[in-house]
N, CA and C of each residue as an Amber inpcrd file, in Angstrom:
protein
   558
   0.8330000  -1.1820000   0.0000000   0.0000000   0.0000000   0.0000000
   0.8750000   1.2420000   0.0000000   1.3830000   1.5990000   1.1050000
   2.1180000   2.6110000   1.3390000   3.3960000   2.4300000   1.6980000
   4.4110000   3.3100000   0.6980000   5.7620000   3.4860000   1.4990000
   6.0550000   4.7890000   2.0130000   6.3340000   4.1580000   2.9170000
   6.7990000   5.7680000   3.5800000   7.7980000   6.2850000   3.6320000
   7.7530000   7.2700000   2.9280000   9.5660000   8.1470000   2.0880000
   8.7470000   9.3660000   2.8490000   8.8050000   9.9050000   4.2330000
   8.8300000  10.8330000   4.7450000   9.9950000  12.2230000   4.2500000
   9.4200000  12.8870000   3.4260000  10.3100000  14.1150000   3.1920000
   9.9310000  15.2920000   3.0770000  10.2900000  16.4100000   3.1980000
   9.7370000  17.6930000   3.1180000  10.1720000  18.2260000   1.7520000
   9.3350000  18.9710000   1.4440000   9.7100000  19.8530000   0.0910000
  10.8340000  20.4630000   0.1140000  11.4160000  21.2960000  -0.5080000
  12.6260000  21.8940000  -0.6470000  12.9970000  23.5250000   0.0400000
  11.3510000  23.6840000   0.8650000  11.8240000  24.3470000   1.7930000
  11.1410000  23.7380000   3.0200000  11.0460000  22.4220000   3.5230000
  10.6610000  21.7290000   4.2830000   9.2090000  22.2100000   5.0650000
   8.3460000  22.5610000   4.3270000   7.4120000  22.8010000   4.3210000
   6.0910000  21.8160000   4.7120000   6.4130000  20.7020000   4.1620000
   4.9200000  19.5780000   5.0240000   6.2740000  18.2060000   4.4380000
   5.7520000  17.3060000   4.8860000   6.1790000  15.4730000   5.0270000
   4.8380000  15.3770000   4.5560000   5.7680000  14.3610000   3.0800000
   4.7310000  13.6250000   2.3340000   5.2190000  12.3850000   1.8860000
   4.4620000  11.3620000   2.3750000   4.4590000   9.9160000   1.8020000
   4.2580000   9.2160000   0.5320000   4.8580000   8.4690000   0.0840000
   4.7900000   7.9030000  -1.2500000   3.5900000   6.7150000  -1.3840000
   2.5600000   7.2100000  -1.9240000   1.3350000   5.8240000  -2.0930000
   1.1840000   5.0840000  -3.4600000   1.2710000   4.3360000  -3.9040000
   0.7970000   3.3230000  -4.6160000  -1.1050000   4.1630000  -5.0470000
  -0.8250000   4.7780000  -6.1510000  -2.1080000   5.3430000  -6.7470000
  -2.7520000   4.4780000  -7.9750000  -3.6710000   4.1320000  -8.1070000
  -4.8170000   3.3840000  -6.9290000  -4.5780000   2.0710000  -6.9750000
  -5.1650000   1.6660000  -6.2760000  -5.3240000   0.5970000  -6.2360000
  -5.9810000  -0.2480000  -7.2850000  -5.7710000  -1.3670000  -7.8170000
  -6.5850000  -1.7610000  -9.0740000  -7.9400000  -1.8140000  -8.8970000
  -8.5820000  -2.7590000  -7.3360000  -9.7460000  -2.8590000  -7.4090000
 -10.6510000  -3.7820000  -8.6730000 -12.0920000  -4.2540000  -8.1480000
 -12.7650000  -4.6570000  -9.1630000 -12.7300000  -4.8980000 -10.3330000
 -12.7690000  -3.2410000 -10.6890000 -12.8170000  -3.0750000 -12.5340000
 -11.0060000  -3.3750000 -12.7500000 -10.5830000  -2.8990000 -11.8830000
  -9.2440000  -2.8880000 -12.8330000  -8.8460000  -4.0860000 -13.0680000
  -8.8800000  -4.8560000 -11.9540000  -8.6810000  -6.5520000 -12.2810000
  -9.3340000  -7.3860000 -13.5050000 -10.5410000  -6.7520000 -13.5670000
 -11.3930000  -7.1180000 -14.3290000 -10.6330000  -6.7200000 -16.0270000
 -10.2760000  -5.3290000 -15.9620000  -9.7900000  -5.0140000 -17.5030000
  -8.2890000  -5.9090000 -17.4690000  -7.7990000  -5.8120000 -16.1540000
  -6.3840000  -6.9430000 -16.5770000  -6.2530000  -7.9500000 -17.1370000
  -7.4980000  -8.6960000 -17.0320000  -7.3610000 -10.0130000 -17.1400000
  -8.3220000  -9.8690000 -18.9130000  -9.1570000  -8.8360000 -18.9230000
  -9.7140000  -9.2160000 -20.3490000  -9.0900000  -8.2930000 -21.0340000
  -8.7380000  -6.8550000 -20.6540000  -8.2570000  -6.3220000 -21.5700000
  -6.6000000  -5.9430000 -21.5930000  -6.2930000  -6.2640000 -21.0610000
  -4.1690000  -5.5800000 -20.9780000  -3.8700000  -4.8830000 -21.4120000
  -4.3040000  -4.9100000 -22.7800000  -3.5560000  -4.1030000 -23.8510000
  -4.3560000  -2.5010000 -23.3140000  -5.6140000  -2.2320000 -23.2300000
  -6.0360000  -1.2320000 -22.5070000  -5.8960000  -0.5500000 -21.2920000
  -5.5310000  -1.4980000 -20.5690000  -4.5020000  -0.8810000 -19.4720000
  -3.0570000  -0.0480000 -19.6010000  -2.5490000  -0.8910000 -20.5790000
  -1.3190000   0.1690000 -20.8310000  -1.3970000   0.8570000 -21.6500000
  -2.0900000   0.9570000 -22.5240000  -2.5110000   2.0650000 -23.7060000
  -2.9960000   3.4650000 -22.4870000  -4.1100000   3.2090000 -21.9010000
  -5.1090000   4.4220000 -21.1670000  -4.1420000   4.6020000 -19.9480000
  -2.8450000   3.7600000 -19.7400000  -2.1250000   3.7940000 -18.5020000
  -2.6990000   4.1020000 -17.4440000  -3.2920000   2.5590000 -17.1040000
  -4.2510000   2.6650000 -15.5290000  -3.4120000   1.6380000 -14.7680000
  -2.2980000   1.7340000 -15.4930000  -1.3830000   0.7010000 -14.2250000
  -0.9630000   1.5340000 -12.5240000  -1.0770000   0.6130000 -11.5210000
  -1.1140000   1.8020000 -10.3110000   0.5910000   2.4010000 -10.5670000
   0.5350000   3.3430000  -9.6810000   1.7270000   4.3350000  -9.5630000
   1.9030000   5.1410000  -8.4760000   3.0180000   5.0130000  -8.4040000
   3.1680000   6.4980000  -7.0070000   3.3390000   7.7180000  -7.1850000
   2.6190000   8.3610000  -5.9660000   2.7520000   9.8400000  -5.7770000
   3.1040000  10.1020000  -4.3360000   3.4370000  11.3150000  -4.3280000
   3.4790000  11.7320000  -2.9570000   2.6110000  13.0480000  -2.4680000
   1.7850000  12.2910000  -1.0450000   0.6030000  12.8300000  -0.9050000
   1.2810000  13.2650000   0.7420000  -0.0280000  14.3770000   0.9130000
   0.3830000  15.0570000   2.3400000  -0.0640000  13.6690000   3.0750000
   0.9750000  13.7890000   4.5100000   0.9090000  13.0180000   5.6290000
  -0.4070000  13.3000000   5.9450000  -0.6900000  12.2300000   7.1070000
  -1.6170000  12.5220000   7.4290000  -1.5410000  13.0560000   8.9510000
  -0.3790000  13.0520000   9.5780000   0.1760000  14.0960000  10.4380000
  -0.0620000  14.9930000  10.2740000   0.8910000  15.8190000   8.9240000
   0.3290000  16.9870000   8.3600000  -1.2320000  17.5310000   8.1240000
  -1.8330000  16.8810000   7.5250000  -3.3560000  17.0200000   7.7200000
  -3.7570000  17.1290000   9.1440000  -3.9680000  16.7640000   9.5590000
  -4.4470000  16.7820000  10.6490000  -3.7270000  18.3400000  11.5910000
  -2.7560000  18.0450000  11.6910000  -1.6820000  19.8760000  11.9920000
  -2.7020000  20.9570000  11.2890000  -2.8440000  21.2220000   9.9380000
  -3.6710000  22.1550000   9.0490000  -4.7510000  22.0600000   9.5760000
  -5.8250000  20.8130000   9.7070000  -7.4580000  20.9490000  10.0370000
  -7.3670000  21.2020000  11.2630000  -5.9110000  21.3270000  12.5710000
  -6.4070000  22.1080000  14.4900000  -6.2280000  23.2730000  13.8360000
  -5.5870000  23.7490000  12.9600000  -5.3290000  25.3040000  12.7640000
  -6.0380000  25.5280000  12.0120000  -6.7520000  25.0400000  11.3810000
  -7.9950000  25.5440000   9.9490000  -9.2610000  26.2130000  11.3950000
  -9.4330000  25.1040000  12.3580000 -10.8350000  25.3100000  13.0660000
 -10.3110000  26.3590000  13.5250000  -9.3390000  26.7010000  14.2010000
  -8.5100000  28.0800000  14.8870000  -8.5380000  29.1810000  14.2260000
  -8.9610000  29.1310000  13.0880000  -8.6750000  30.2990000  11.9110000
  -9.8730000  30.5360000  11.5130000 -11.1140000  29.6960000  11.6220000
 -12.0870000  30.0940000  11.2680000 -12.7500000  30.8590000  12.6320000
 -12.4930000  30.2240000  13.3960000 -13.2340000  30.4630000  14.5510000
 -12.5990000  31.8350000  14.3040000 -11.3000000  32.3810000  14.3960000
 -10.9540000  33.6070000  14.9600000 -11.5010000  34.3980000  13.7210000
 -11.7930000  34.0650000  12.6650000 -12.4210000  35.0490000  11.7370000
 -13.8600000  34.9410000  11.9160000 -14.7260000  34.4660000  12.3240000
 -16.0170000  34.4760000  12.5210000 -16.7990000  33.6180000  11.7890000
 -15.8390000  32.5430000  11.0550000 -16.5080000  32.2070000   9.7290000
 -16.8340000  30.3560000  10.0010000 -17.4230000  30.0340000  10.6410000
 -17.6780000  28.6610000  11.1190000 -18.4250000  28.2700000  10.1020000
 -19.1740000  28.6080000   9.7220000 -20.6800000  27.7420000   8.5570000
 -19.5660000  27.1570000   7.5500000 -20.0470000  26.0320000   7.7180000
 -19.1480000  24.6820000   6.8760000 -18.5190000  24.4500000   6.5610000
 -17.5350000  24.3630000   8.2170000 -16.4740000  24.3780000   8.4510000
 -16.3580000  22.9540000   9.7380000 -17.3110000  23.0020000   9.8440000
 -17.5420000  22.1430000  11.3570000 -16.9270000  20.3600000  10.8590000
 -16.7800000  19.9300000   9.3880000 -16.2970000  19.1790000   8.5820000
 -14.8710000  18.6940000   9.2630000 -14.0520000  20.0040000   9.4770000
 -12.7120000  19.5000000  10.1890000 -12.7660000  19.1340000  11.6660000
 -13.8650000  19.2680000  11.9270000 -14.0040000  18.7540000  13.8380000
 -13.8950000  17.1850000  13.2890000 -14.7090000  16.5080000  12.2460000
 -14.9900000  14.9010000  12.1960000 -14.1170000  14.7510000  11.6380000
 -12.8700000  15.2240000  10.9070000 -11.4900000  15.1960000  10.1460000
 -10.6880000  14.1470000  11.1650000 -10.1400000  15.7220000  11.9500000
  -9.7810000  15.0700000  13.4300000  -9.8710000  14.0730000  14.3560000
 -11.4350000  14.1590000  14.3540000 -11.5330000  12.9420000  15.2150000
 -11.1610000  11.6390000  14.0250000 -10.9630000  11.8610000  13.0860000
 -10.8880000  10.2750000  12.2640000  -9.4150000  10.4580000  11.9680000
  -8.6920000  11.4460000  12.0430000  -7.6360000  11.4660000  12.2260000
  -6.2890000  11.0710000  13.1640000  -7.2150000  11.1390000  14.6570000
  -6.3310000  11.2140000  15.7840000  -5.5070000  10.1540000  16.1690000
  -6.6400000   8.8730000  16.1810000  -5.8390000   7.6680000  16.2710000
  -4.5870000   7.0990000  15.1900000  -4.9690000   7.9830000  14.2810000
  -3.8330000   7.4820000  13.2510000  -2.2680000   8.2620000  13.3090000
  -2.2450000   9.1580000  14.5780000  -1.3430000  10.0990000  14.7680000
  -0.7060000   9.9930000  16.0640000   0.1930000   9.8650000  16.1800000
   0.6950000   9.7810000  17.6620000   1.0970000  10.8320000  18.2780000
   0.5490000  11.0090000  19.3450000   0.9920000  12.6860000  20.0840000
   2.5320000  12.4970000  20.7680000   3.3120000  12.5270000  19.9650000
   5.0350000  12.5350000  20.8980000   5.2210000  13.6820000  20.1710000
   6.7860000  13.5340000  20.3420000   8.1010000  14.3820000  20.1610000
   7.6110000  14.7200000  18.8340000   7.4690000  13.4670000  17.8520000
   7.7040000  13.9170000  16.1140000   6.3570000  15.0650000  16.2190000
   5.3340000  14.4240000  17.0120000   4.1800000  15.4340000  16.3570000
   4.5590000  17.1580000  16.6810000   5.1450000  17.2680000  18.0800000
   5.5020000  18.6290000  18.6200000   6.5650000  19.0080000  17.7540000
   6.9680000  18.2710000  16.9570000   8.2450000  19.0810000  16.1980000
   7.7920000  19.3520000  15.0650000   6.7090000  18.8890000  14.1940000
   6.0920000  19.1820000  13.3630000   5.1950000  20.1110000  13.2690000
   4.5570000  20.2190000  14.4590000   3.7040000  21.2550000  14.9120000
   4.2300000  22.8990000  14.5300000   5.5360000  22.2880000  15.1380000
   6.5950000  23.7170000  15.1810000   6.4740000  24.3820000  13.5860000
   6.7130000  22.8520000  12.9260000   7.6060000  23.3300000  11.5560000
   6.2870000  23.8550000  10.6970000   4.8200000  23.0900000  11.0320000
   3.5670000  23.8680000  10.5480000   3.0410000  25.1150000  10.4760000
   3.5220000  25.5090000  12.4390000   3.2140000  26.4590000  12.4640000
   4.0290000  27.3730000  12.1180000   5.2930000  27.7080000  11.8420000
   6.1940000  28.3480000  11.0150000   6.0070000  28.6670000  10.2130000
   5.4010000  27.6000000   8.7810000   5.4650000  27.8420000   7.5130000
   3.7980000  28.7560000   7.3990000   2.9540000  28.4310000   8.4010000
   1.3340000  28.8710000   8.5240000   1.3450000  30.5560000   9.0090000
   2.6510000  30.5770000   9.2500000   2.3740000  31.9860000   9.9250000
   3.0180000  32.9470000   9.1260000   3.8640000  32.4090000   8.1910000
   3.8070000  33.1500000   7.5740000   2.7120000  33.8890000   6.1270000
   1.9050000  33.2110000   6.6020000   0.5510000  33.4630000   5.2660000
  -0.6500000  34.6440000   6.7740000  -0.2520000  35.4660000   7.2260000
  -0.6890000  36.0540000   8.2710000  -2.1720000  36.7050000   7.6680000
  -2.6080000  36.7400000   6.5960000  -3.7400000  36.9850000   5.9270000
  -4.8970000  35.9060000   6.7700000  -4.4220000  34.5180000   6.4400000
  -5.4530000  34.2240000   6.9780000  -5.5240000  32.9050000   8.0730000
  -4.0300000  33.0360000   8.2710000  -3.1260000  31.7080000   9.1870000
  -2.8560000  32.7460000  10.4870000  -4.1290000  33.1490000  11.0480000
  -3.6710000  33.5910000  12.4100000  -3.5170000  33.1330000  14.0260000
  -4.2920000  31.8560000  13.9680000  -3.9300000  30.7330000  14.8740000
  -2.5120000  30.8070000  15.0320000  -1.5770000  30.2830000  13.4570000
  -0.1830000  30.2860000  13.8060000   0.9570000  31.4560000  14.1650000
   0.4440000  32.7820000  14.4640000   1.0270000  33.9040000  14.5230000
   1.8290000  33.4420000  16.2850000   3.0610000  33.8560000  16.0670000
   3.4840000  33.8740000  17.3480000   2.7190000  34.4690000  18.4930000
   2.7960000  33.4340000  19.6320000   2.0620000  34.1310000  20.7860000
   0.8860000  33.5020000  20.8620000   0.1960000  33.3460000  19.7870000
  -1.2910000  32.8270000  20.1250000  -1.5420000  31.6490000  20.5930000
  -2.4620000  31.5920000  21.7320000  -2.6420000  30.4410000  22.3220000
  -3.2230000  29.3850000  21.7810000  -3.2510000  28.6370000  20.8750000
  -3.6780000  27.6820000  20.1970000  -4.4880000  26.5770000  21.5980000
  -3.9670000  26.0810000  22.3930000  -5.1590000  25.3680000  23.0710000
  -5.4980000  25.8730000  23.8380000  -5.7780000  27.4080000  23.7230000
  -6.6720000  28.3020000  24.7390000  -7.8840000  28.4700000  23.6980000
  -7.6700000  28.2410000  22.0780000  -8.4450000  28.7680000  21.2540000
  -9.4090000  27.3810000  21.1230000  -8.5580000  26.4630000  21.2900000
  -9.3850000  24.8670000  21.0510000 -10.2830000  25.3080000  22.2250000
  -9.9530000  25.2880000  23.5700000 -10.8880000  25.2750000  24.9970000
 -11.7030000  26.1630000  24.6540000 -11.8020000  27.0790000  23.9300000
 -12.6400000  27.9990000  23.8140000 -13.8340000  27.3100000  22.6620000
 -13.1300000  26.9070000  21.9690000 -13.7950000  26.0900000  20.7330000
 -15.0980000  25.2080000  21.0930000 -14.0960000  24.6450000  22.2650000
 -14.8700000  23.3490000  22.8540000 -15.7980000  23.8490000  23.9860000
 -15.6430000  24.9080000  24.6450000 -16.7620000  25.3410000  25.9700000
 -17.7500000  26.1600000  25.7190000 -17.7990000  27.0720000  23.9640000
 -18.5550000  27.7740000  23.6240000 -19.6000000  26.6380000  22.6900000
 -18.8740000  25.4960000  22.2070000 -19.9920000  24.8970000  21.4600000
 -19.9400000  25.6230000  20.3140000 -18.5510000  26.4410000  19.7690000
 -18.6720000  26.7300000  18.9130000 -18.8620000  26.2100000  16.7700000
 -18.8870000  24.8800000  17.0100000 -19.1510000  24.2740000  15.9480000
 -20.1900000  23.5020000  15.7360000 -21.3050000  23.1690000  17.0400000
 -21.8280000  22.3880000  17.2740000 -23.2560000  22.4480000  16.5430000
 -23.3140000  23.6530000  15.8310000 -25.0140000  23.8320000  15.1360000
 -24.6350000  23.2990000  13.8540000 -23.2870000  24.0970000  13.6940000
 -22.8900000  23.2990000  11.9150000 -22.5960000  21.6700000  11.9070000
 -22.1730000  21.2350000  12.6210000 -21.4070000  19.8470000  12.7490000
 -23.0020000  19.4980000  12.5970000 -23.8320000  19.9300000  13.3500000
 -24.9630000  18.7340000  13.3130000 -26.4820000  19.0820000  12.3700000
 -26.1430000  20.4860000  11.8840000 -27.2380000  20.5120000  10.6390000
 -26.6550000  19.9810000   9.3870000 -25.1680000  20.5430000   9.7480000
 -24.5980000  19.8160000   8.0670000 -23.5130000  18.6150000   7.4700000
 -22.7860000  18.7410000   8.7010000 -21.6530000  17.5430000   9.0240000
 -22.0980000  16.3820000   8.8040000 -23.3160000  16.4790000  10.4180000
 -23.6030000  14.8710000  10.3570000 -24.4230000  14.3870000   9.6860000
 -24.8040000  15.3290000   8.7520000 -25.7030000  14.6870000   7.3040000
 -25.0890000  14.1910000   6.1780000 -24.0920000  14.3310000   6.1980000
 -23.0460000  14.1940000   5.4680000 -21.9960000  12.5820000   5.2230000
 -22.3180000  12.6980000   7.0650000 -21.1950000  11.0790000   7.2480000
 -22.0080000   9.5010000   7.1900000 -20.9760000   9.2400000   6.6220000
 -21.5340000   7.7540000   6.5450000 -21.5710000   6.8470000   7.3900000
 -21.3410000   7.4010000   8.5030000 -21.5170000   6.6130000   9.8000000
 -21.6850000   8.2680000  10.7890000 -23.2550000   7.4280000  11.9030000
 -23.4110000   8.3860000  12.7460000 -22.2360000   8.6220000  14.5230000
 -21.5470000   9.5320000  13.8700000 -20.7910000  10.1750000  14.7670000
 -21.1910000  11.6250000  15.3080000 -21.4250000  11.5300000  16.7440000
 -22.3000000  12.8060000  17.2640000 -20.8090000  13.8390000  17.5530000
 -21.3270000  15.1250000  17.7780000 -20.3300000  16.2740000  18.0620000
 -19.5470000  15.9320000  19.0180000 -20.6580000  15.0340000  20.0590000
 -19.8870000  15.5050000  21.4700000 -18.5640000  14.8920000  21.3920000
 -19.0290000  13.3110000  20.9860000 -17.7960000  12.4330000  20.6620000
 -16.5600000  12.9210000  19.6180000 -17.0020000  13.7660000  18.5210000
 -16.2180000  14.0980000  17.4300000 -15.2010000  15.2470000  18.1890000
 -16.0080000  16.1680000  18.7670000 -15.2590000  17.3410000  18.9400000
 -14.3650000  17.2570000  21.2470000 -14.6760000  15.6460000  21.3170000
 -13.6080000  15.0460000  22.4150000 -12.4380000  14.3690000  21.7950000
 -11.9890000  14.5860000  20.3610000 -10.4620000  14.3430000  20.1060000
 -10.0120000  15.9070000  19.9100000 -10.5580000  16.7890000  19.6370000
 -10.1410000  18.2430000  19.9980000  -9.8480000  18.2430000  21.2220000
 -10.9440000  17.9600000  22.1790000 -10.2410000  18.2190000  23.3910000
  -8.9770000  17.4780000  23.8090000  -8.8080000  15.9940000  23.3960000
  -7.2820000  15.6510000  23.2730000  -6.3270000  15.9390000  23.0310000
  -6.4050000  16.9320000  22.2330000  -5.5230000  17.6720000  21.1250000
  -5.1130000  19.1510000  22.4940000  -6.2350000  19.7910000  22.4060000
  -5.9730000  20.8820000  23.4590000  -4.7740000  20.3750000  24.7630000
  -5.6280000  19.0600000  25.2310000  -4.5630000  18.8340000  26.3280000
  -3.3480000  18.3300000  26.3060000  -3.4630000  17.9750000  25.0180000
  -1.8210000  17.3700000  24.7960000  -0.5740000  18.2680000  25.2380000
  -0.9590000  19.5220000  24.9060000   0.0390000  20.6190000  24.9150000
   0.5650000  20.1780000  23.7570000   0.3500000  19.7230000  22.6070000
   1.4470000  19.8840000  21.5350000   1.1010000  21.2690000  20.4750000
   0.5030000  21.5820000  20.9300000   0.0700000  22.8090000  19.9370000
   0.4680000  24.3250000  20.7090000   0.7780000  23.7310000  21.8990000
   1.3820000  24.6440000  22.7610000   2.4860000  25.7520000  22.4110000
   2.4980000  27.0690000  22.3700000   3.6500000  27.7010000  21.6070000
   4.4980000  27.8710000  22.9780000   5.4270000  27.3710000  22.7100000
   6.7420000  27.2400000  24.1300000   7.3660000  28.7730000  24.3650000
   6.9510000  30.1340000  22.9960000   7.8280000  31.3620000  23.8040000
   6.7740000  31.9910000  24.4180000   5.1610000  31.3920000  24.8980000
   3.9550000  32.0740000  25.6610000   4.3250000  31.8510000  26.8510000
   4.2660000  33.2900000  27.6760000   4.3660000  33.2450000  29.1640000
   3.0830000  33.1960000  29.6270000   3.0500000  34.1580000  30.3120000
   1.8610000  34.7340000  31.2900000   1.1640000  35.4250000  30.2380000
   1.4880000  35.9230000  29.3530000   0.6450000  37.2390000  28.2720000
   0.1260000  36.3880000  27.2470000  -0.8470000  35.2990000  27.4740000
  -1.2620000  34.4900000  26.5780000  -2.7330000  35.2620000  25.9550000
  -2.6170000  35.0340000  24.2610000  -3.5440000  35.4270000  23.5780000
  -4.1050000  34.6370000  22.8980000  -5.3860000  34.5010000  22.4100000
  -6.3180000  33.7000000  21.8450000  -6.3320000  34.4150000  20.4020000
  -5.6610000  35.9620000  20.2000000  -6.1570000  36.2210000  19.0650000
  -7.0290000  36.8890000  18.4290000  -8.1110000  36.7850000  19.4890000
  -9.0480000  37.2850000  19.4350000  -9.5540000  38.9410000  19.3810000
 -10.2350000  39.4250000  18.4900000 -10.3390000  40.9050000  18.7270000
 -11.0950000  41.2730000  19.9370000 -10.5720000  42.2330000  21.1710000
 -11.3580000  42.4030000  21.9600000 -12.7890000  43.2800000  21.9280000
C-alpha cells in the first residue's frame, strides 16, 4: 500500500508519503485479465505519488478550526471537527508530532492573511478550549456535518479528540508566558 519516504519539500514545508495510486480494485482486475492491452494504452497501471501526511493534515485541520473560529466564519467548516476525530488515532501525540507542529506552524504563519492561529504568541489550546466550551461548531457539525457522514458520529464524541488535542500541549507555543492570547479581537 504505502511506502513511507517521509520528506519535506525543498523548503521543508509539510512530510509527504509515497502511495501506490490506486489501487486496481474490481474493474481494474477485471480489464487486466480481459483487456491488458487497454490498461497500458489508457495507462491505468497503479503508480506512485506523494501525498500530504496525514500528520500533516491533521496539523492544518487544528489550525484551519482556529482560523475560522478567529475570523467568525464557522458555517461549513464544522467538517474538520470529524477530520480530526478520524484522524487522531492514526497520529501519535510525541516528540515527532511537537516538532512538526513547530515546523507547521512556522510555515502557517507566515501566510498572516489568513493563518492567524499560527502567529506567534497565540494560544492555540486556549483557542481549542474555547472552541470546545462555547460549542462553537456544534449547530454546523450537526445541521450539516452529520448529514453528510456515513456513519453516525455525534459532536460531542467528534469534537472530544479536539479536546485531546488541546490537552496534549502539543500545539502549545513554548515562547507564551503569562501574556497568553487567543487572538481574538477584543
Amino acid at each position: 500500500m504505502a511506502r513511507k519516504d517521509r520528506t519535506g519539500d525543498r523548503k521543508g514545508r509539510e512530510r509527504r508519503e509515497r502511495r501506490r495510486i490506486p489501487e486496481m480494485g474490481y474493474i481494474g482486475d477485471m480489464m487486466e485479465m480481459e483487456a491488458p492491452e487497454m490498461v497500458e494504452s489508457f495507462g491505468l497501471r497503479p503508480f506512485e505519488m506523494k501525498v500530504q501526511g496525514i500528520d500533516r493534515t491533521m496539523n492544518d485541520k487544528v489550525f484551519a478550526i482556529c482560523d475560522y473560529y478567529l475570523k467568525g466564519d464557522v458555517r461549513r467548516h464544522s467538517r474538520h471537527i470529524y477530520d480530526i476525530y478520524k484522524l487522531l488515532p492514526m497520529v501519535s501525540l510525541n516528540d515527532d508530532l511537537g516538532k512538526l507542529v513547530k515546523e507547521v506552524r512556522k510555515v502557517r504563519a507566515g501566510n498572516v492573511s489568513i493563518c492567524h492561529s499560527a502567529q506567534p504568541g497565540v494560544d492555540v489550546p486556549g483557542i481549542l478550549q474555547e472552541i470546545i466550551d462555547k460549542e462553537i461548531y456544534r449547530s454546523d457539525y450537526e445541521s450539516v456535518t452529520s448529514r453528510i457522514l456515513e456513519e453516525q458520529i455525534s459532536y460531542d464524541t467528534a469534537i472530544g479528540a479536539v479536546c485531546r488535542i488541546a490537552e496534549s500541549g502539543m500545539f502549545t507555543d513554548k515562547k507564551l508566558g503569562s501574556d497568553r492570547s487567543t487572538g481574538r479581537e477584543a
